[in-house]
Each structure stands twice: as C-alpha cells, then as structure tokens.
N, C-alpha and C positions, 0 to 999 in steps of 0.2 A: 455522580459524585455526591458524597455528603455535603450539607449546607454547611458553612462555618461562618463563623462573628467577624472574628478579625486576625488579621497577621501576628502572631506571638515574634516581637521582635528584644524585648528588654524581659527584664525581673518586674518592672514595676507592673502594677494591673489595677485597674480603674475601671470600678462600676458602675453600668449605666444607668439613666432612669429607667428605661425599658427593661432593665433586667439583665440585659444578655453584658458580655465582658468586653470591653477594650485594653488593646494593646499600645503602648504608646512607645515610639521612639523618637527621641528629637523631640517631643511634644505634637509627635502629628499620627494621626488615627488610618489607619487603613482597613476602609473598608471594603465588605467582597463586591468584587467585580460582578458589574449587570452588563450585557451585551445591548446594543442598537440593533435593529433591525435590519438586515440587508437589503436593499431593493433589487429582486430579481427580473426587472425589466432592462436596466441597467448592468446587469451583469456584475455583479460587486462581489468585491469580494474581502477580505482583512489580509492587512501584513504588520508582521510584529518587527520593531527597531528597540533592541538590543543595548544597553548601555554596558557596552564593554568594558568600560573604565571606573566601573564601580569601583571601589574603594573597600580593600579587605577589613572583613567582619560587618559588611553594611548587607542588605538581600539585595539579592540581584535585579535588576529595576527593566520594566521595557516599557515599551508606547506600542499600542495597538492601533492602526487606522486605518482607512477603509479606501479602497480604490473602485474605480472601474474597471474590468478589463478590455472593455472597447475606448477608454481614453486616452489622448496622449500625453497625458499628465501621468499615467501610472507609471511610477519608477519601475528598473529593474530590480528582481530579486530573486534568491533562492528560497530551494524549496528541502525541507526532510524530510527521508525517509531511513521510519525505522521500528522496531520493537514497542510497542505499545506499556506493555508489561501488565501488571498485577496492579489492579485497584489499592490495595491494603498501604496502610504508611503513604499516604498521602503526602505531599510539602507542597511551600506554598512560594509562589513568584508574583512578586508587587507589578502590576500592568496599568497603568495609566492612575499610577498613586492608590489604585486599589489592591484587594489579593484576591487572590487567585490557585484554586488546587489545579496538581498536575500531577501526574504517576513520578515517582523516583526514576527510573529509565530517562524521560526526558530531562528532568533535574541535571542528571549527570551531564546530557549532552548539551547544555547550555551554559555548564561550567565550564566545563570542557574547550565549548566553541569559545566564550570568552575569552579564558585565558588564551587560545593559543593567536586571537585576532590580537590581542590586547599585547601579548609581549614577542607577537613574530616566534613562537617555540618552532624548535625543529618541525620540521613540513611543513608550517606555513607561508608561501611566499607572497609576494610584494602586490599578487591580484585580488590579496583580501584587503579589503577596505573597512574604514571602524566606520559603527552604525550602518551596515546596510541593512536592509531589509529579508527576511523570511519567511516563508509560508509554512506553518505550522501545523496540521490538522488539527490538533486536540486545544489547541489556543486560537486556532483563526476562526474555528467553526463554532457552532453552540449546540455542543454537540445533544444538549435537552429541546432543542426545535425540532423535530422532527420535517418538518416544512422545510426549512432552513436545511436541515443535511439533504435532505432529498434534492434541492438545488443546487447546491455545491455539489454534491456529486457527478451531477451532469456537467459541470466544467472542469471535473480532474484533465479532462483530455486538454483541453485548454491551456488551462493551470500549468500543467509538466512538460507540456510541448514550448510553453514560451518563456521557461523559468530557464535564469541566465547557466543556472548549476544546478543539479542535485545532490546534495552530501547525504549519502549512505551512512548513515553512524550505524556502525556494528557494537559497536560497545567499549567499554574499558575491558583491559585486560587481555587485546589481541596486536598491540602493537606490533609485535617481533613480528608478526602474521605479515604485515602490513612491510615492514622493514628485509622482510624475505620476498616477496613481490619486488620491491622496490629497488633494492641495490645488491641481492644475493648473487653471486655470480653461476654457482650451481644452477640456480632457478636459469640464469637468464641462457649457459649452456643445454638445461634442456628445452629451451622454448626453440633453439636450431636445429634441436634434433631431431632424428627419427622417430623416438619413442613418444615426442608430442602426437602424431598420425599413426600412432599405435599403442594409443589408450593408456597408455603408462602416466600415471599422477605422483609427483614426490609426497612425502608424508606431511609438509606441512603444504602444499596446495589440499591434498583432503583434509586436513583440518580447517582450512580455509573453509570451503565447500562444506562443510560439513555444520557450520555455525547457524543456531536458530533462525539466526537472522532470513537465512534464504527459505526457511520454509514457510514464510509470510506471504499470503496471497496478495494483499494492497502491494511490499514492496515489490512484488516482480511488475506489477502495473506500470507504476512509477519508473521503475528502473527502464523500463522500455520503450514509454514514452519521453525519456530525459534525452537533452541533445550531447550531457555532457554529465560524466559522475566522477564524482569528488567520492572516496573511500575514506571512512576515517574512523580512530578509536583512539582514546585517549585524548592528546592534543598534536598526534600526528595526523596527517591527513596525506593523501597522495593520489592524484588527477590520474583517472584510467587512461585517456585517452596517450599518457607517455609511461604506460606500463612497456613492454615489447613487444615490435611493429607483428610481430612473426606470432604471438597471440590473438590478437584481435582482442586485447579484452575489452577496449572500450564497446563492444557490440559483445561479447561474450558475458558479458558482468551484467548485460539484459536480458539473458537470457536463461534459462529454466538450468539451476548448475548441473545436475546431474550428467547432463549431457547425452542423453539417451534418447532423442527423439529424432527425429528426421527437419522437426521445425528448429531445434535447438541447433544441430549440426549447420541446416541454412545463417542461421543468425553468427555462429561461431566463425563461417567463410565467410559474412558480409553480404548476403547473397537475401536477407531476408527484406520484405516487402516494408512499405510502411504499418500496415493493420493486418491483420490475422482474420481469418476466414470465421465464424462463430463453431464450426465445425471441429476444427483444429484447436480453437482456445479451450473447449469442452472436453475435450482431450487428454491437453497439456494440464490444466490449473486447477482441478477439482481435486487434485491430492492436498493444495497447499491450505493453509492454516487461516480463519479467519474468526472472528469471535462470532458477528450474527451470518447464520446459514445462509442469510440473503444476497451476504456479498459473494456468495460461489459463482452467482449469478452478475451482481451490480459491479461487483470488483473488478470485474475484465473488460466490463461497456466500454471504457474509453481504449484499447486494444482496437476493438471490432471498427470496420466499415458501418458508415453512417447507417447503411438497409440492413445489416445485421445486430441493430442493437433492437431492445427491448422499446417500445412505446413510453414506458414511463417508468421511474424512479419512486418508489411509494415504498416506503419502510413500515409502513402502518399496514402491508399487507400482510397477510399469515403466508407463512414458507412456502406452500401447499399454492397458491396463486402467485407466489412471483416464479416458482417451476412451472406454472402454466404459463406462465408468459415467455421463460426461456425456449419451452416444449413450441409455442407458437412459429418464436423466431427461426428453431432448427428444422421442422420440418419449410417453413418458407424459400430457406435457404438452401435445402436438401440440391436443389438444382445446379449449385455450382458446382458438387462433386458426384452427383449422377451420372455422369459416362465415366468415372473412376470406375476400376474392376474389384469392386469392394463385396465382399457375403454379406449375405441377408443380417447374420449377427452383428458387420459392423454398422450398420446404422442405425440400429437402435441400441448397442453396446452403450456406446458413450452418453447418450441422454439418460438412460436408465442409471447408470453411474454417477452421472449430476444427481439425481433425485439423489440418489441412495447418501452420496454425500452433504445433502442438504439435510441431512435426516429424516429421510422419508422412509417406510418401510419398501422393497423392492417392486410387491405389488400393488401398492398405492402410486410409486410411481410409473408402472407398468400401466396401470389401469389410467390414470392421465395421458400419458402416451399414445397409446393405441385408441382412445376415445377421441383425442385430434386428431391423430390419423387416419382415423378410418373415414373421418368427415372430410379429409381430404384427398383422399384416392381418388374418387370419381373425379375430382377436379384436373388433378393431375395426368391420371391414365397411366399409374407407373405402379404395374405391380408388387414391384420390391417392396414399398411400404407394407404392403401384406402381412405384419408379424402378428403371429398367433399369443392369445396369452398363455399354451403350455410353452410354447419356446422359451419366452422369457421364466417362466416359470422354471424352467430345466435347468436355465442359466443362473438363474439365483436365487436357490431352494433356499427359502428361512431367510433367506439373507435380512440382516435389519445392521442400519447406522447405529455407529455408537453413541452418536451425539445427538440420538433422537427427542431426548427428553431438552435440546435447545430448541426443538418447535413452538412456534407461536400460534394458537387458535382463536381465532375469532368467531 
C-alpha cells in the first residue's frame, strides 16, 4: 500500500513543519498507523474491536490489540473471510486514533457489519453483540513483514478452527441471493427432492455458486476450517448451519461449490475427515484464485495433516523453491495412496499441474519433479515413480502458465 500523511476528515488543512499535510477534525490529527511487533514465541496475534456506534458523518473508528493464543485471557472472536479486491482507490479507517489504508471491498464490509450489529437490521439476531472482536487479515497482520506473515500464516489453522464464527462477506448486492436460501420455499421444496440427488441446481443456487467469491483460494481454507459460517452481504446475514437439514450446507458451504469431485461429494454427505490428504488438496485447489503463486502451495497448509505440510513458511522464497518444497512433501506422502489402483499419469498429473499453476513453465516443473524422484526411488523400491521426461512431455506439450510473468526470482 502507498504511504499516506494523514486521515482527510474536514475541508480545513494545516501545514506542517515537516512539510507533509494534516488533516484535522475536532482539532485532533490522525496519524498513520505503525504496527508493534508480534512476539512469535507467544503465539500472538491482533483482533480489531469495532466501534459500532460511530456516530453518522464521523469515520468509522476501531482499536486494534493484541492477544495470545495460548492465553486465557484471550477473548472470543470472529474471523472474515472474503474478497480482497483491487489496490487502486484506497480509503482510509481510523485504528487506535491513527489511519489506516484498506482496499474498498473491506470498507464496505465494515459499514455494512456495523450497521447491521448497531441497529439489529434484518438478519441480524440477538447472538451478535456490540464491540466484539474480529480477526481481520489485512488489518490484523502487517502485511509489509514479511517475517510477521510467514508466522501468521502457520496459525491460520489455529486461528479458524477456534474462531467462535466465520462471516463469509460475499459482497453487496447479493441479498435476494441470500433471502432465497433462507426463507424461499421453492428452494426449500427442492432441497426434499429428488432432483437435489440428481444434479439439478435452481437458477439462483447457480448464481449463488457462481459468485467470485468462491473462486478464492484462502476463502475455501477458511471456510473448511470454521466450526460455523455466518453468509452475509449487504447488512443481512444468515447462519448456515439453519439453512435446510436435508442440504448439509453448513459442511457443503466448506466445501469446493462446483461440486465435482469425490472429496466435495464426501464433504456434501458429512462424511468428510477433519484434514485432507496433501494429495487430494493438490487436486482439488490449484484451479482456485490467489494473488502470490505461493499460496497455491501455503494457502492449503492449514487443510493438510501435520506430516503433510511443508517444513516452513518463507514468502522470501522464489516460486521455483517453495514448488520444491510442496514436490518434497508429495512424493513423501505418496505412500498413503500407493496401494490406490491409480496409472502412472496419475501421480505425477497433479504435481505437475501445481507447478504449471504456480506459473511455472511445464518442463521446469517436470524437470523438478522427476529430479526428486528419481533421488527417491531407490529409497522407496516402488517403481511407479518411474516417470520419464517424454511422458510428461506428451502430456503437456508447450504448455506454459498464464501467470507466469507473477514469478519471483532470486
């Protein structure tokens, strides 16, 4: 984000000896917000408390502080997940009497949140409480530490497994969306019918499904780790878990919407485990949407079983080494689905596909692949790793990511 001076809150402007402009309201300056340090022995982490009851034409005011999550002092709270958006048009939210830039997308859904905590609007009922706490990412974290994200990172699992709620903000402008789930009676006749176990979708469920929103690689993380999600747009909101028994949304709403997979279908019958195999997640998630190519990889850690995550967290690596890292973990793990009756293509299908999605060219990520595989076959004694580089070569002639040019070299 760009540096800024200060909060433009009045007409009046007052220059300083330094040069640079203040803004003054009330007669009191706001300047930009500097982060503290988190202590990662401690396990810390920030939650932002809301002053719902701002007072119309004032900015919207919060307090930022900082907990432990191994304390029993740390309050409950929620956590969002949502749409990041576009840098450009910046605004700005006052946090501990300083300012603060934030993307327009979150803007809205902190108006939004407010109003509907603040005057009870339709959907909101009587479990929200004023001032509590929520977990943020783009406010909780700093997001210029690179240090700092690489620890937080390794506690999203934490973070969403013990967060009391997660609200889903999909956006403004899908209310009716939201109101058709919720009290349509067409919807709720066909959620008893036949044609839910025979693929048939009403036109505004695929509109539903069909919103940016779900092709975000962090929110399916989120959504899967939450014990409970809150759907919301505008200043309606509505708790999955009392959508219709005979859906399962509250596990369906975690799960990948398309609904095409075998892992999706488990999760839709409640049938799904607590964590995903690294095999299966490399699968499922490398189609979905992330800004650094690193998350194709970091965005799913908290998903996986403890032995199938990556050794470490390092955003300072180049793309090309944290593929090496996920390439480590898959072949390590190859062994849980080894007596699977799988071809030769598919085990190395899907790795080579992570690469290609990280924007790697096909055979760059081929030639990674097979360079740790080969060094582990003799370990192993299992010839199926055996892939030749024409094979993969056959399988993805020319093939190059389109997002190549988001590579990072070092």
């Amino acid at each position: 984000m760009s540096s800024i001076d200060s909060l433009v809150i009045s007409d009046e402007v007052v220059s300083s000896n330094t040069g640079s402009t203040e803004y003054l309201s009330s007669q009191k300056v706001f300047e930009p917000f500097k982060y503290l340090p988190l202590d990662p022995e401690k396990r810390e982490i920030r939650l932002l408390k809301l002053d719902t009851l701002t007072v119309e034409d004032e900015p919207i005011q919060g307090t930022l502080e900082t907990f432990s999550l191994t304390a029993q002092d740390c309050p409950p709270f929620r956590a969002l997940s949502y749409e990041w958006g576009d840098y450009e048009d910046a605004v700005h939210l006052v946090v501990n009497d300083c300012t603060m830039e934030i993307r327009p997308k979150l803007m809205a859904f902190i108006e939004c949140y407010c109003h509907a905590v603040n005057s009870r609007s339709r959907g909101a009922d009587q479990e929200v409480q004023m001032n509590e706490y929520i977990w943020i990412d783009q406010i909780c974290i700093d997001q210029h530490q690179i240090k700092e994200r690489n620890h937080q990172v390794k506690l999203m699992s934490e973070i969403f497994s013990n967060v009391k709620e997660v609200i889903a903000w999909l956006g403004s402008g899908h209310e009716h969306l939201l109101d058709y789930l919720s009290s349509d009676d067409e919807f709720h006749e066909w959620c008893t019918s036949p044609a839910l176990h025979l693929g048939y979708l009403p036109d505004r469920l695929v509109e539903f499904l069909s919103l940016s929103f779900w092709t975000r690689l962090w929110i399916q993380q989120e959504l899967v780790l939450a014990k409970r999600v809150v759907l919301m747009s505008g200043t309606i909101w509505i708790h999955a878990d009392k959508m219709p028994p005979e859906l399962g949304f509250n596990s369906w709403v975690k799960a990948e919407p398309a609904l095409h997979s075998a892992i999706t279908k488990s999760l839709v019958r409640g049938k799904a485990k607590s964590s995903l195999p690294f095999y299966y997640a490399i699968t499922v998630f490398p189609t979905k949407i992330c800004a650094d190519p690193r998350d194709k990889v970091y965005g799913i850690q908290a998903m996986l079983p403890l032995n199938d995550r990556v050794d470490a967290i390092d955003y300072e690596l180049p793309v090309d080494k944290v593929y090496k890292q996920a390439v480590e973990v898959y072949l390590k793990t190859l062994g849980s689905v080894r007596d699977t009756a799988f071809q030769v293509e598919d085990i190395y299908r899907p790795v080579i596909d992570l690469g290609i999605s990280m924007g790697l060219e096909a055979e760059e990520a081929m030639g990674i692949y097979t360079r740790l595989a080969d060094d582990r076959i003799w370990k192993m004694n299992w010839g199926v790793l055996r892939t030749s580089k024409w094979a993969v070569r056959r399988m993805y002639p020319g093939k190059k990511a389109q997002n190549s040019r988001q590579r990072t070299i070092q």
